[in-house]
C-alpha positions in Angstrom: -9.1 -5.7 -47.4 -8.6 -9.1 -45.2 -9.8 -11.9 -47.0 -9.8 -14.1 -43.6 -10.5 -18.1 -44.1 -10.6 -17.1 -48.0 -6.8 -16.2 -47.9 -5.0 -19.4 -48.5 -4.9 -21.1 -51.9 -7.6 -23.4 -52.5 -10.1 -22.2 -50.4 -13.2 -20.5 -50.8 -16.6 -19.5 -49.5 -19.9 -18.4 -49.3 -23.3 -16.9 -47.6 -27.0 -17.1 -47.3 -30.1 -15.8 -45.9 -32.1 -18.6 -43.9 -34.0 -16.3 -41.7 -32.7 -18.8 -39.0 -33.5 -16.5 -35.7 -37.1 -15.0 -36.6 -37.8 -16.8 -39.8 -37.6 -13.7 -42.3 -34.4 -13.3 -44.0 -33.1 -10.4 -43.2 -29.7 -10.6 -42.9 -27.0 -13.5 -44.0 -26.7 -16.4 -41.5 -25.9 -19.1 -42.7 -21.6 -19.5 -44.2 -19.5 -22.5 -46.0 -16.3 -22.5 -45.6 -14.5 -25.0 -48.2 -11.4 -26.4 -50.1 -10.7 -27.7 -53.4 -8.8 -30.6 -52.0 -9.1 -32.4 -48.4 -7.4 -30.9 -45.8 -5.8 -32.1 -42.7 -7.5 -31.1 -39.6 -7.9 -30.3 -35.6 -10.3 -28.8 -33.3 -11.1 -28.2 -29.9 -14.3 -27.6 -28.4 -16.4 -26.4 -25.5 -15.4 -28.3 -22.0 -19.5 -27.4 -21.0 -20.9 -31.0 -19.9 -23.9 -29.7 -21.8 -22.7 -29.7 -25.3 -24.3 -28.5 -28.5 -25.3 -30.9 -31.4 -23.0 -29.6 -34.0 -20.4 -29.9 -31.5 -21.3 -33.3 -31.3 -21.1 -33.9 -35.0 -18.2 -32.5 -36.1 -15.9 -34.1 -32.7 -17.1 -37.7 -34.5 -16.3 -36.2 -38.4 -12.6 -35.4 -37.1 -12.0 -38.8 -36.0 -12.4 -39.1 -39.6 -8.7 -37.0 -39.8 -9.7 -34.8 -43.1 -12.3 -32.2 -43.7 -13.6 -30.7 -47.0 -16.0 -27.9 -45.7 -17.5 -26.0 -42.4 -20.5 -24.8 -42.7 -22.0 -22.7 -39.7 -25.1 -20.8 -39.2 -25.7 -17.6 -36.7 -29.3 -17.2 -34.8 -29.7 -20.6 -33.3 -27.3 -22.8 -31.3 -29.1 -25.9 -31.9 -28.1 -27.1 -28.6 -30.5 -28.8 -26.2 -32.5 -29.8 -29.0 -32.0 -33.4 -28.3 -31.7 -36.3 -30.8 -33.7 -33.9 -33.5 -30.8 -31.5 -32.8 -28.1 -34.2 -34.0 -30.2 -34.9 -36.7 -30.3 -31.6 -37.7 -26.6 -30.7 -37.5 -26.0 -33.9 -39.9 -28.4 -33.2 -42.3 -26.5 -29.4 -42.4 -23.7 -31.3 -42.6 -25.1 -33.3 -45.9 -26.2 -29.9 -47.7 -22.6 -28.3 -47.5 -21.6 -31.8 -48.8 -23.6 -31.8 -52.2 -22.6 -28.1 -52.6 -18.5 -28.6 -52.2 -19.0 -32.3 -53.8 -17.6 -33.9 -51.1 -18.7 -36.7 -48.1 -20.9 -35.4 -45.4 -18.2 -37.3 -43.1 -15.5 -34.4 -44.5 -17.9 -31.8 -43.2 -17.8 -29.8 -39.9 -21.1 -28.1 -38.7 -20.9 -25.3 -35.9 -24.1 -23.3 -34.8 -24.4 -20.1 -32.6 -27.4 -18.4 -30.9 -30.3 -19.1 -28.9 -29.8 -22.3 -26.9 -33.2 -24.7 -27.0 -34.9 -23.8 -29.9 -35.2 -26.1 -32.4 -33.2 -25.8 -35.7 -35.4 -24.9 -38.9 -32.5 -27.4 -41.0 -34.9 -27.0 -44.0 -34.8 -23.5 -44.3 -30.6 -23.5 -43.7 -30.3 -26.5 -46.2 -32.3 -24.8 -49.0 -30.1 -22.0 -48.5 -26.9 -24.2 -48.8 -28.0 -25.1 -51.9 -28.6 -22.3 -53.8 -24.5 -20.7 -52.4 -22.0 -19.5 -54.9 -18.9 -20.5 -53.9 -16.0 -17.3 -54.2 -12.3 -16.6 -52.5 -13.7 -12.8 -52.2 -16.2 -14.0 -49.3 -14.2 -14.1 -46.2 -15.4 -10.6 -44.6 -19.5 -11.7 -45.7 -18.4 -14.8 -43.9 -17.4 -13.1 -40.9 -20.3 -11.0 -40.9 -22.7 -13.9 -41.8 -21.6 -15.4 -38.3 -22.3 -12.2 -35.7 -24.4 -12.4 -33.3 -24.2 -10.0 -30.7 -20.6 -9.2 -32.4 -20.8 -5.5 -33.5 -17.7 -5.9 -36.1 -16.5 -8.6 -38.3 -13.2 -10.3 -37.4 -10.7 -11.5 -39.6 -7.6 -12.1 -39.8 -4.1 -13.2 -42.0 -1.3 -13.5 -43.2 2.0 -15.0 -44.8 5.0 -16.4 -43.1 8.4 -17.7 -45.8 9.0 -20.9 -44.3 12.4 -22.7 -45.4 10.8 -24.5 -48.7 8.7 -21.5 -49.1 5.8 -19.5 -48.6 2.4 -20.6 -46.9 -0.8 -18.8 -46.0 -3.4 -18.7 -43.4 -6.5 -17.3 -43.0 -8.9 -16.8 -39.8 -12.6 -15.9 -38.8 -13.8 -15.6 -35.5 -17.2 -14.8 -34.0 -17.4 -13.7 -30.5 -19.1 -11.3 -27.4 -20.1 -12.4 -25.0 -19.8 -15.8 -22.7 -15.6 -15.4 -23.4 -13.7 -17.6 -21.0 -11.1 -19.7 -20.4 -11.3 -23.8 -21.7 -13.4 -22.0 -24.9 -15.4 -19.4 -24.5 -18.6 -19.0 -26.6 -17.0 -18.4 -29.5 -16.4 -19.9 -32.9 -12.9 -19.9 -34.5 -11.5 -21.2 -38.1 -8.4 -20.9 -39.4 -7.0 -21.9 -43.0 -3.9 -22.6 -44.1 -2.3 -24.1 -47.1 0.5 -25.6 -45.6 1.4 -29.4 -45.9 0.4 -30.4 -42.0 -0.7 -33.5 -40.7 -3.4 -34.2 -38.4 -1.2 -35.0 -34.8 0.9 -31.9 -35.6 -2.2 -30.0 -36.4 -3.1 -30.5 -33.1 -0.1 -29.8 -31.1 0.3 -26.3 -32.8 -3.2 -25.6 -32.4 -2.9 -26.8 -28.4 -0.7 -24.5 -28.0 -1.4 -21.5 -29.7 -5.1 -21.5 -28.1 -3.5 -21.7 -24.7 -2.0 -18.4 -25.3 -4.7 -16.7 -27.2 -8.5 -17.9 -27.1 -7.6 -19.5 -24.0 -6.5 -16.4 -22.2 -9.4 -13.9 -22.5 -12.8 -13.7 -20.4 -15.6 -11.1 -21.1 -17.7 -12.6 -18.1 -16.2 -16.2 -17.0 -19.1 -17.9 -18.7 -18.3 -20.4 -21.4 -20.8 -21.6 -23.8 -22.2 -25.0 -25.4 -20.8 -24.5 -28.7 -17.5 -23.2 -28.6 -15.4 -24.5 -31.4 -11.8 -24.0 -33.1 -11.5 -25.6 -36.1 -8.0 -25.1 -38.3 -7.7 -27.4 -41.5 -4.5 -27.4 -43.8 -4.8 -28.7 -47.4 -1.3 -28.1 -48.9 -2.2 -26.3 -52.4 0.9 -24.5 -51.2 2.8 -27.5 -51.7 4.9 -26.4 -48.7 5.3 -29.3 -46.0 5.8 -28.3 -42.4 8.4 -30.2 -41.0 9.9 -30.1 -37.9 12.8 -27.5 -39.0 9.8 -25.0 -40.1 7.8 -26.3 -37.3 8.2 -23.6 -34.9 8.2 -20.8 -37.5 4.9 -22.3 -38.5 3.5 -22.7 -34.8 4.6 -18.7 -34.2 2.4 -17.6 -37.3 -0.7 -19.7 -36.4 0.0 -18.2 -32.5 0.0 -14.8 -33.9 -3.2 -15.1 -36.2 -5.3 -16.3 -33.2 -3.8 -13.6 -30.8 -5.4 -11.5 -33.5 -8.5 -12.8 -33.7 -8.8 -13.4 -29.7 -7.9 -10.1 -29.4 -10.7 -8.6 -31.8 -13.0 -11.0 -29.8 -12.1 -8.9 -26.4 -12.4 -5.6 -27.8 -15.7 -6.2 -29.3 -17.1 -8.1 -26.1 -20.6 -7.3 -24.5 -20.8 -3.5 -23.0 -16.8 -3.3 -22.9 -15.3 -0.3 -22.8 -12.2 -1.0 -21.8 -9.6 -4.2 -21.8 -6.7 -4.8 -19.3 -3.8 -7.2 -19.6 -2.8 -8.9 -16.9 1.2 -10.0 -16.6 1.1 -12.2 -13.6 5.4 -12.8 -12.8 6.7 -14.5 -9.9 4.9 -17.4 -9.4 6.3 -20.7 -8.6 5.1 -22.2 -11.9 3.3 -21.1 -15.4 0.6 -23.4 -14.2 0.0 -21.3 -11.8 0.9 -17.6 -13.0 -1.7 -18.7 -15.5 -4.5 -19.3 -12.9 -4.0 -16.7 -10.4 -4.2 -13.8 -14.1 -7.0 -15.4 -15.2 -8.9 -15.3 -11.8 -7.9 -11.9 -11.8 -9.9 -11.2 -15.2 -12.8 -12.7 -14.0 -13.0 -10.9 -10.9 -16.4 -8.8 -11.2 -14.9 -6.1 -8.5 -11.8 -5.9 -10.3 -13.3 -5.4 -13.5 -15.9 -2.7 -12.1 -13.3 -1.0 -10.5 -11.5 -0.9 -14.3 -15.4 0.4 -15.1 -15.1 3.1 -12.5 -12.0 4.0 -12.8 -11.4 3.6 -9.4 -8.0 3.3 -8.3 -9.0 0.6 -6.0 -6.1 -1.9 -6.5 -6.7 -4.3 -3.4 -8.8 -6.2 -5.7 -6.8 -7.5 -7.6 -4.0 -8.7 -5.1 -7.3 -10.0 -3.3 -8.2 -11.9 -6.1 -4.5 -13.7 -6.9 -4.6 -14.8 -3.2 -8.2 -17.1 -3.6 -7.2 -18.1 -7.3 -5.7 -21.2 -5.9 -1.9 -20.1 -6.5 0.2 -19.8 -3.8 0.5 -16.1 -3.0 2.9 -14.4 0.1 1.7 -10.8 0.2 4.9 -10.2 2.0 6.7 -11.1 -1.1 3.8 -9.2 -3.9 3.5 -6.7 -5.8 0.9 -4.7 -7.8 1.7 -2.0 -10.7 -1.2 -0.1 -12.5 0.6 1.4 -15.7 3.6 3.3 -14.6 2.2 3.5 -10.6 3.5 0.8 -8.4 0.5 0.7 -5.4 2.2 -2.4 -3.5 5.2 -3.4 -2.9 6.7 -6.6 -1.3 4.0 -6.2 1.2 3.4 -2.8 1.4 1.3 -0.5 -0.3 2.9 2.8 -1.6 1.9 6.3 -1.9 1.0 6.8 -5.7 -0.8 9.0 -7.8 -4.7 8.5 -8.1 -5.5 10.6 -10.1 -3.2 9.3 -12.6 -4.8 5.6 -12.1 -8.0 6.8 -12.9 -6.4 8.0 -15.8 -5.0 4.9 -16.8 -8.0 2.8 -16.2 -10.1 5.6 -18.4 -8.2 4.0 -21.1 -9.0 1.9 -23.9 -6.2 -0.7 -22.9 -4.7 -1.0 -19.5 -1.9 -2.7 -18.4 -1.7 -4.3 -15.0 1.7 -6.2 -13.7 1.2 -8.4 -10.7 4.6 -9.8 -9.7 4.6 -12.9 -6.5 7.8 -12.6 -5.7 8.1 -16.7 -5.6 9.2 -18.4 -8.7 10.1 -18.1 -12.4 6.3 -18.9 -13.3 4.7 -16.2 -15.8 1.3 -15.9 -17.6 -0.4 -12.9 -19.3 -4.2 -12.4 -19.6 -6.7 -10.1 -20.7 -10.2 -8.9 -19.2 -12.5 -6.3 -20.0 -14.2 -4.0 -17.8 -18.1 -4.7 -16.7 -20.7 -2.6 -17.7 -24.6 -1.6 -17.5 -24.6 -2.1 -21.2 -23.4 -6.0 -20.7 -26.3 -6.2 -18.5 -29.1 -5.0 -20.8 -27.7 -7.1 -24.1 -27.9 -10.6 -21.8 -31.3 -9.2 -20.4 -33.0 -8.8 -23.4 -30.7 -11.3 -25.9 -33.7 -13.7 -26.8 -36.3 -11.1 -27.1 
């Protein structure tokens, strides 16, 4: 069984019932994630102008450069709550604090739920309190933060790194309001690996790019989107820069995972399709043109319906922004090419359908202009995605 954020040496966690959403604890919603020792830490949140208190909070702690402790509860955002929200996300950030014996300023704080309803602190600070912490509580952690989620999602493992083994350990939460620049989800990753703070940052830049930056449920991003790693070397393993790219594949691979868990569980999906966008005349923009193409809402009904109707997606490459010469495109649907260098080709529909009534699809678009190349992932659109977001506060 995954232990998740638990994984790594020195760190350990635990849950609570707050009652947070309705007031009657019924399930766990409130988590602490902590170490034994400081850690080295990054982040990178939400790029929503209308940003969440805990957000906020825990943007000012980093500047601090080590964290102890997260601690995050499910149920409420706690985001356009106003000055009593900040309040509230520090005094959240003060109960983890006492319980891991540490500064509130070496505390993160990260909320998800309902946005503008205020946060009952008193409730999730009593239940703070009265936590046990245990390295056996990474999946009660995961589950803890769920909200619409319908599965936990961990993740880990071990990379042998020239002076020796390290760990790392991953949560995620996630369903709905996935997009690109942080999608409304909330990631933390361990590891007890010697890193400092700048190269913290660099991996974790780049390994979201690739991962939690390259998924969209529905092209909405949320107020409180947060990925938090934090490294506090019980390992005694230092990443330097011979390990340093060893080290930046593992953490790469452990939020592909998690990311990837995220899309599968997202809002109604039934299906997920990978885009491989080739051909353009930069990365910069084989990465916008996919991820347009994920967001499409005709390109992801069609992928609903099965309906071999691939002129979407060409269609939606040529308004993405990146410079497209249908003369020069062309479209494959599994093993079916349907255009080709500006032409479409007789293929078989029947075996599109059948590829798009798959759990996972695989869809190549190649521009014919450059080296630039970018893979992405969507999910289909559904009647069930509708009624979830129709009904989430009530």
């Amino acid at each position: 069984m995954s232990k998740g954020v638990t994984f790594a040496r020195g760190f350990s966690g635990a849950v609570a019932a707050a009652g947070v959403k309705h007031g009657i604890p019924e399930r766990d919603d409130v988590a602490v994630i902590a170490s034994d020792r400081p850690c080295s830490a990054a982040g990178i949140f939400t790029t929503n102008q209308v940003i969440a208190a805990p957000c906020v909070v825990t943007r000012r702690h980093l500047a601090g450069g080590t964290l102890r402790a997260i601690v995050v509860n499910s149920g409420n955002a706690n985001a356009c709550t106003g000055e009593q929200g900040e309040d509230d996300a520090v005094a959240m950030a003060k109960a983890a604090a006492a319980l891991v014996r540490a500064s509130p300023y070496e505390v993160a704080v990260a909320s998800t739920g309902v946005i503008g309803v205020p946060l009952p602190v008193d409730r999730i600070a009593s239940a703070v309190a009265g936590m046990k912490l245990s390295t056996d509580a990474g999946e009660a952690i995961a589950r803890a933060i769920m909200t619409t989620d319908t599965k936990p999602k961990l993740a880990q493992r071990e990379v042998g790194l020239a002076r020796g083994p390290v760990r790392l350990g991953g949560v995620a939460k996630g369903a709905g309001m996935i997009h690109p620049h942080m999608a409304t989800l909330l990631a933390f990753v361990t590891t007890d690996a010697r890193v400092d703070s700048a190269t913290l940052r660099a991996t974790l830049d780049s390994a979201a790019d690739r991962t939690f930056n390259a998924i969209s449920v529905d092209g909405d991003t949320s107020t409180n989107d947060t990925l938090l790693v934090l490294a506090n070397g019980a390992s005694g393993v230092t990443v330097g820069e011979p390990e340093l790219p060893t080290f930046t594949d593992a953490l790469t691979a452990l939020c592909a995972d998690l990311a990837q868990q995220v899309i599968a569980d997202g809002e109604g999906v039934t299906r997920v399709f990978e885009i491989h966008l080739r051909g353009a005349l930069t990365d910069a923009e084989a990465k916008l043109a996919a991820r347009t193409i994920t967001t499409s809402n005709l390109v992801k009904t069609a992928v609903h319906g099965a309906d071999p109707n691939w002129g979407r997606i060409l269609a939606a490459a040529g308004r993405s922004g990146a410079r497209v010469d249908q003369a020069r495109a062309s479209v494959r649907i599994g093993d079916q090419v349907v255009y080709d260098t500006g032409s479409p080709r007789a293929f078989d529909a029947d075996a599109v359908r059948r590829i798009f009534g798959g759990k996972r699809i695989g869809i190549e678009v190649d521009l014919g202009l450059g080296p630039g190349e970018a893979r992405a992932w969507g999910t289909d659109l559904s009647a069930e995605y509708v009624r979830i977001n129709a009904d989430y506060t009530t």
